[in-house]
C-alpha positions as CSV (number, residue, x, y, z in Angstrom):
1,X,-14.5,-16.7,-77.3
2,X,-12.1,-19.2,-78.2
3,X,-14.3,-22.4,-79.4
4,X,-13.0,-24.7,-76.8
5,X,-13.4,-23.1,-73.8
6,X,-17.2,-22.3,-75.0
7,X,-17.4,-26.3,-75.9
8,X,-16.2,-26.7,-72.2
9,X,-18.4,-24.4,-70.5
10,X,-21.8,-25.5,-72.5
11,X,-20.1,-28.7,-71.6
12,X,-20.0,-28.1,-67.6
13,X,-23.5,-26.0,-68.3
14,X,-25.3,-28.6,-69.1
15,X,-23.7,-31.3,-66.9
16,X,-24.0,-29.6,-63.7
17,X,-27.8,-30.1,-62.8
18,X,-27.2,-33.6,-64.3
19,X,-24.5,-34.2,-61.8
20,X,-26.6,-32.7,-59.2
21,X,-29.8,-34.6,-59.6
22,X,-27.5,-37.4,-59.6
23,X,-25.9,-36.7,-56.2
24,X,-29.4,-36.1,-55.1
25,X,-30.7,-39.1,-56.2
26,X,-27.8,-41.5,-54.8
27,X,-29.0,-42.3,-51.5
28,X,-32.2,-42.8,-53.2
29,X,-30.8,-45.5,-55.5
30,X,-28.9,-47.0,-52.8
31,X,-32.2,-47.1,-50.6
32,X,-33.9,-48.5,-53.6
33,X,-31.0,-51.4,-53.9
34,X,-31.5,-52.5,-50.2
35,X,-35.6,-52.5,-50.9
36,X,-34.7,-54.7,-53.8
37,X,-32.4,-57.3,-51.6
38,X,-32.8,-60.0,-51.8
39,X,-34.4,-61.2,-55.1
40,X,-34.2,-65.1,-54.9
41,X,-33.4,-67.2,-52.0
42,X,-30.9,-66.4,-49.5
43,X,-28.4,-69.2,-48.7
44,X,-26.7,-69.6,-45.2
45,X,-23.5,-72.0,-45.2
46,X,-22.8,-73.6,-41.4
47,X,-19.4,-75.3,-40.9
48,X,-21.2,-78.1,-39.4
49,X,-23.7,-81.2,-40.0
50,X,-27.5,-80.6,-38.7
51,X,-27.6,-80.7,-35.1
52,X,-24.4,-79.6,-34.7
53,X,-23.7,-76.8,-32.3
54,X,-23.4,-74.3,-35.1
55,X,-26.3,-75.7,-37.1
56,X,-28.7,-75.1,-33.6
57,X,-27.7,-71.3,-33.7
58,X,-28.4,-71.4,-37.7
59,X,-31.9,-72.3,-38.8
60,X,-33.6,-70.0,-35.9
61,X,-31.6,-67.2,-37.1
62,X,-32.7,-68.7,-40.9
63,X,-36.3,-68.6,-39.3
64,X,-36.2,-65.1,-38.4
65,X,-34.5,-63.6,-41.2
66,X,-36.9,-65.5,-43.6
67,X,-40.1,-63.7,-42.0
68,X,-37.7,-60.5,-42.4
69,X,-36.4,-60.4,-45.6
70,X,-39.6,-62.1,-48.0
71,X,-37.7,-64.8,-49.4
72,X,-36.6,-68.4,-48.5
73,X,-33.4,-68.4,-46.2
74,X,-32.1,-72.3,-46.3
75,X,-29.1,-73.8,-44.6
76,X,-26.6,-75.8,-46.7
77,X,-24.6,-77.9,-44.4
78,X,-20.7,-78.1,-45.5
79,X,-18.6,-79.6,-42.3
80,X,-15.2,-80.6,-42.2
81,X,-11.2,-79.4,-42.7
82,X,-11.6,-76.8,-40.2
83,X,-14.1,-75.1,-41.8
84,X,-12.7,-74.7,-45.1
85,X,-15.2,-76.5,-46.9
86,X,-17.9,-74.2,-45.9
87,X,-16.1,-71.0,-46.9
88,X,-15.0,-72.4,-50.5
89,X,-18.5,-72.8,-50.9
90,X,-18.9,-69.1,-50.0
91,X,-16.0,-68.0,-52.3
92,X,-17.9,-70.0,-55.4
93,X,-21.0,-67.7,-54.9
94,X,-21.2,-64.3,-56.6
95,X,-20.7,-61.4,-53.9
96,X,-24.4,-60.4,-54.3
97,X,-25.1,-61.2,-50.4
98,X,-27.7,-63.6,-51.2
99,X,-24.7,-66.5,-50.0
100,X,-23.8,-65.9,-46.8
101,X,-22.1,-68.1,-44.0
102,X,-21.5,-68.5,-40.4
103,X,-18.4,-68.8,-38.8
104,X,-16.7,-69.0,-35.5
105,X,-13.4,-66.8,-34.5
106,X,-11.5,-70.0,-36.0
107,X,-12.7,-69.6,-39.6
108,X,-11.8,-65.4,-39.1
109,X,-8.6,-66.0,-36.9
110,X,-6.9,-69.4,-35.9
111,X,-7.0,-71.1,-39.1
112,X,-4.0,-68.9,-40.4
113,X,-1.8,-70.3,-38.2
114,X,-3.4,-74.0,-37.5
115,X,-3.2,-75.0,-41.8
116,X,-0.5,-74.6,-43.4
117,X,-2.6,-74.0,-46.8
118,X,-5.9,-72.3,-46.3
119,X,-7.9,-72.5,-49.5
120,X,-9.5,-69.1,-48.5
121,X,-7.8,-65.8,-47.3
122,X,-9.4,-64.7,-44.1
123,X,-9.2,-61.1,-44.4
124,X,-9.9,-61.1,-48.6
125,X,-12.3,-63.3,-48.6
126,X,-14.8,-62.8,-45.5
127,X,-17.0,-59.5,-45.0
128,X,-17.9,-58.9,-41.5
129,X,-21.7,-58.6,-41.4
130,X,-22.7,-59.1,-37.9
131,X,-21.7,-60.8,-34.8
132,X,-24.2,-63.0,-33.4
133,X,-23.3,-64.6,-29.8
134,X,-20.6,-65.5,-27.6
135,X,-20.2,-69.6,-27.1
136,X,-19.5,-70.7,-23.5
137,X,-17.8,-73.6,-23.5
138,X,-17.7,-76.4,-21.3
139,X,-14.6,-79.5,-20.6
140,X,-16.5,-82.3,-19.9
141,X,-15.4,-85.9,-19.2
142,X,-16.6,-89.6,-19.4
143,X,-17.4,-90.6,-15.7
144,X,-15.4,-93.8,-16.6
145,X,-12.1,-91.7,-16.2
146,X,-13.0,-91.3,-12.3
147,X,-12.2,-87.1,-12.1
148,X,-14.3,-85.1,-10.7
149,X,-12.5,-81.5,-11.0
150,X,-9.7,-80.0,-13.1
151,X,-7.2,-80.3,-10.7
152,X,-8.2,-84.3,-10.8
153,X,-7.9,-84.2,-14.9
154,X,-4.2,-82.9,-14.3
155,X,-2.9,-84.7,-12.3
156,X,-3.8,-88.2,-13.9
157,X,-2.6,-86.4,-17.2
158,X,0.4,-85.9,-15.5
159,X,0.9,-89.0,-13.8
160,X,-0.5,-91.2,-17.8
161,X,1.7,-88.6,-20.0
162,X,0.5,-89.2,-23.5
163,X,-2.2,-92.2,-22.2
164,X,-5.3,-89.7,-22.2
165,X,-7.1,-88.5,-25.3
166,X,-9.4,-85.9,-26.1
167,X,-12.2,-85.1,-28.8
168,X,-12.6,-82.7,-31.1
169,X,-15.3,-81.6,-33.9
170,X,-12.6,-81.2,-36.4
171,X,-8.8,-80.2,-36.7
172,X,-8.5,-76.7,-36.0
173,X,-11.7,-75.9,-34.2
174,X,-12.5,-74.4,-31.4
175,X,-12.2,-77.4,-28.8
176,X,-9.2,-78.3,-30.8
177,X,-7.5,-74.6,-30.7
178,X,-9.0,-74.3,-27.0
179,X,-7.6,-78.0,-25.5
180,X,-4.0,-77.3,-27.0
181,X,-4.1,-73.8,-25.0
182,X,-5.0,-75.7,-22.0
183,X,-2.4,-78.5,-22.5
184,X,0.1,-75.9,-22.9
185,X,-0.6,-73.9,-19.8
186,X,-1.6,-77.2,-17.7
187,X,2.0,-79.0,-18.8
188,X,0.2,-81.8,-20.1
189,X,0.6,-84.6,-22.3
190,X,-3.0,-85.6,-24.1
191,X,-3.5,-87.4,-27.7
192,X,-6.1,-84.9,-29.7
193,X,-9.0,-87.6,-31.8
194,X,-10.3,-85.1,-34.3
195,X,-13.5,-86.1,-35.6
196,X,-15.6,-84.2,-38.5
197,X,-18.5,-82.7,-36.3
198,X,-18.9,-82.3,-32.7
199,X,-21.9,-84.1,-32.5
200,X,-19.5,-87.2,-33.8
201,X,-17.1,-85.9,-31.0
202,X,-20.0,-85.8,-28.3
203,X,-20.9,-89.5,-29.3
204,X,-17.5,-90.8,-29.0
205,X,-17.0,-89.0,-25.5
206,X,-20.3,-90.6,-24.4
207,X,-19.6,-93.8,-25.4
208,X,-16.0,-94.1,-23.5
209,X,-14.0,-94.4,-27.0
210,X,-12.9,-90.9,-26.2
211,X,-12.7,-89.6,-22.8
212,X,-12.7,-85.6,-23.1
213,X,-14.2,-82.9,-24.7
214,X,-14.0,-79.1,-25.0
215,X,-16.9,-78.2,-26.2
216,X,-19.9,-75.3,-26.6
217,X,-22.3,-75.6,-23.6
218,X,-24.9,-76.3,-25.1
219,X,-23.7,-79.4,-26.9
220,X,-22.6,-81.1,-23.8
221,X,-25.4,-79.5,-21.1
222,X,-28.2,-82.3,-21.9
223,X,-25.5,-85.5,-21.1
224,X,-24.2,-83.7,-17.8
225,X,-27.9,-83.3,-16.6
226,X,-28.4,-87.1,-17.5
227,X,-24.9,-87.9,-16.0
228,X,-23.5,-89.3,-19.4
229,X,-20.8,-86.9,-19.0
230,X,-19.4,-84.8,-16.1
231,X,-18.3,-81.3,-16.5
232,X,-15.1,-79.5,-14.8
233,X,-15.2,-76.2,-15.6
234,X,-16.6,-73.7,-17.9
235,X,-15.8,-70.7,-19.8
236,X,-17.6,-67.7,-19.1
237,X,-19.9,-68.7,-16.3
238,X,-23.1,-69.6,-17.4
239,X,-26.3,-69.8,-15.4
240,X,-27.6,-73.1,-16.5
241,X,-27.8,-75.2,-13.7
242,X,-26.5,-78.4,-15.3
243,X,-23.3,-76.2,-14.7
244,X,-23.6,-74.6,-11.5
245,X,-21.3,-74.2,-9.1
246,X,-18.1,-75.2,-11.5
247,X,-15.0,-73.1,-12.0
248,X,-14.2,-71.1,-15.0
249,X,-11.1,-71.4,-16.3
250,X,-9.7,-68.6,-15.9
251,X,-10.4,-68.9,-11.8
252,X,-8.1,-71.7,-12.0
253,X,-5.6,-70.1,-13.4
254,X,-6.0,-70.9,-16.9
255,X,-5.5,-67.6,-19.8
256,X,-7.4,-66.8,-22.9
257,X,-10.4,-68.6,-22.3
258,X,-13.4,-66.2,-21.9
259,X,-15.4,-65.2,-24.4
260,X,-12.9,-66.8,-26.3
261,X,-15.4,-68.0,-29.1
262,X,-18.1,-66.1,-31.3
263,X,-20.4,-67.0,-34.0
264,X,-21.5,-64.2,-36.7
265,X,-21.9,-64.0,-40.1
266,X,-20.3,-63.0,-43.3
267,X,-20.6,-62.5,-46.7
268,X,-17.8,-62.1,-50.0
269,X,-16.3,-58.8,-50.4
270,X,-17.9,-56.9,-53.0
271,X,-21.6,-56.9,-51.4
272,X,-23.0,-52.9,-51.7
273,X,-22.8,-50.8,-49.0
274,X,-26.6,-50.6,-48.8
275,X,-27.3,-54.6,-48.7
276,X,-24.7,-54.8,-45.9
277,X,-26.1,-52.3,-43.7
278,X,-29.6,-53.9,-44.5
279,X,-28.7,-57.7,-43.5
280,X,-26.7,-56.4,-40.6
281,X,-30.2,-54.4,-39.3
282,X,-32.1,-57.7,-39.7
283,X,-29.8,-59.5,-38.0
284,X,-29.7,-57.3,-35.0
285,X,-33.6,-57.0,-35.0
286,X,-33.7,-60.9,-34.8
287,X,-31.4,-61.0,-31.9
288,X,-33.3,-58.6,-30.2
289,X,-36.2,-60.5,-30.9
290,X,-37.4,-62.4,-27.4
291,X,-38.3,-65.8,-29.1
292,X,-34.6,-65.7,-30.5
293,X,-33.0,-64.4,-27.8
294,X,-34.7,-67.0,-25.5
295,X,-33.4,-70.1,-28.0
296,X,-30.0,-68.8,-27.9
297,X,-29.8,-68.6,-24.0
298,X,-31.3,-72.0,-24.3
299,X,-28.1,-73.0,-25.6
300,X,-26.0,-71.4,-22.8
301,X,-24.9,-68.7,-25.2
302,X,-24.9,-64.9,-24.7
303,X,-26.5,-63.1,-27.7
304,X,-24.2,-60.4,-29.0
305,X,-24.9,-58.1,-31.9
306,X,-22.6,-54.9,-33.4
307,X,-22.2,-53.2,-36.3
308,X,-20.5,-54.5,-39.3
309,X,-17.1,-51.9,-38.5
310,X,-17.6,-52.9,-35.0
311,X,-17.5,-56.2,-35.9
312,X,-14.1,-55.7,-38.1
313,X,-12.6,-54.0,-35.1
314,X,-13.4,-57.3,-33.2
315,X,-11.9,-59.4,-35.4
316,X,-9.1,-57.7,-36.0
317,X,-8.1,-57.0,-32.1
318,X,-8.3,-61.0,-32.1
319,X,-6.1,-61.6,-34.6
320,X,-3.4,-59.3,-32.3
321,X,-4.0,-60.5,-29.1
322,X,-4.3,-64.9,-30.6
323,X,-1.2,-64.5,-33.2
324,X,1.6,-64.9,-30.5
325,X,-0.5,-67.3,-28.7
326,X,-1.1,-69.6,-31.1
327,X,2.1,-69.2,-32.5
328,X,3.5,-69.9,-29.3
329,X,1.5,-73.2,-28.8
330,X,2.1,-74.3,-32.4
331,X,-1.2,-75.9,-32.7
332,X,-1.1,-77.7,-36.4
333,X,-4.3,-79.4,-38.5
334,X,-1.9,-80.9,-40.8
């Protein structure tokens, strides 16, 4: 026998039950790396300052997962320029899954086409790991500006072109994004004051140096019970009854609003397989949890939980249905 074929067969000979075991042993060692996730304290980033609407869905999430996962699971608060802030932060972090982040559909799909520089990529940088509830939102009003339906909003809009204004927790959020949309399809003339949380928003609205807001229902629900503020329409319906009774958008005519925002979480590209699949399954076992479940319809919000490739396919049906709109409203942070 030639003496390198006999070189590669004792070669292959003694390789093959090594390769085996190996093969054998692989959903072993990837079981064994989710049992060992994590090892140190687990970060969450929240586009938003504590107490914001973001932040309230946050740190009981942080609560449950904490019980869940053996380690400390802190919020670190980064707000401001449209969320961008909060996921450089997440870019800085290495891609181990013990950094992870909230976000709304504006970090994942508007902010493309509201900045004109985006210090993050979207689709490179983010790693769908699990939805975690749609946000009804609410338009609310001062009582000072004397409307008591949408119909009432419009037509003073129409009649003031340009005199109104509305607030906003940042450039390029959700009740930013969302009031443009509604401008747009209401013909309306409205000056947007962005602000750098929505509980800054909420305050100005209150106090009359603002006199509309967009915003999650949650936010708002506690000053329409107490009559600081008085809402026109939601968006889905929610069964709160500080909201009962009011439209949705949508049955007045208005396009694109329902469900129209989301929280989940994400993590940097490059987290394993196994660590993925194991934060996604805590997440969905928190949600499920009735404590959790019951804070989050607290908030008005409809819990909503799906696999991380589920949660792609959401994001990227998004993208496809809000390109043309947004492009078509030419909403612009800066």
């Amino acid at each position: 026998m030639h003496a390198t074929s006999f070189l590669r067969r004792r070669t292959f000979t003694l390789l093959a039950p090594l390769a085996a075991a190996l093969a054998l042993n692989a959903p072993m060692a990837h079981a064994q790396a989710a049992e060992a996730f994590p090892s140190r304290t687990v970060t969450l980033i929240v586009n938003g300052g504590a107490g914001s609407l973001p932040d309230s869905f946050a740190r009981p999430l942080a609560d449950k997962l904490r019980a869940a996962l053996g380690q400390s699971v802190v919020i670190d608060n980064r707000p401001g320029a449209g969320g961008m802030v909060a996921m450089q932060q997440l870019k800085a972090q290495p891609a181990d899954g013990h950094t992870l982040a909230l976000i709304t559909n504006a970090h994942a799909v508007w902010n493309p086409h509201v900045f004109s520089k985006l210090s993050y990529d979207p689709e490179a940088d983010l790693l769908p790991v699990a939805p975690i509830a749609i946000i009804p939102m609410a338009l609310a009003v001062n009582p000072k500006l004397g409307v008591s339906t949408l119909e009432e909003l419009v037509a003073l809009a129409r009649k003031q072109p340009g005199r109104l204004n509305y607030a906003s927790s940042s450039n390029g959020s959700p009740p930013h994004v969302l009031f443009e949309l509604f401008k747009q399809q209401a013909g309306i003339a409205v000056t947007h004051v962005p602000f750098k949380t929505g509980t800054d928003a909420l305050t100005a609205t209150v106090a009359g140096d603002t006199q509309i807001y967009l915003a999650g229902t949650s936010l708002v629900e506690p000053m329409v019970k107490d009559g600081r503020l008085k809402a026109l329409a939601v968006s889905p319906a929610v069964r709160s009854p500080a909201f009962a009774g009011l439209p949705t958008f949508e049955s007045k005519g208005y396009k694109g609003f329902e469900g129209a925002v989301w929280l989940g979480v994400v993590a940097r590209p490059g987290v394993s397989e196994a660590v993925l699949q194991r934060l996604n399954r805590e997440i969905g076992a928190a949600l499920a949890d009735p404590a959790l479940a019951s804070a989050f319809e607290g908030h008005g919000s409809l819990p909503y939980h799906a696999s991380p490739a589920a949660f792609a396919r959401r994001i990227a049906d998004d993208r496809a249905l809000w390109t043309p709109l947004l492009q078509s409203v030419g909403v612009k942070a800066d």
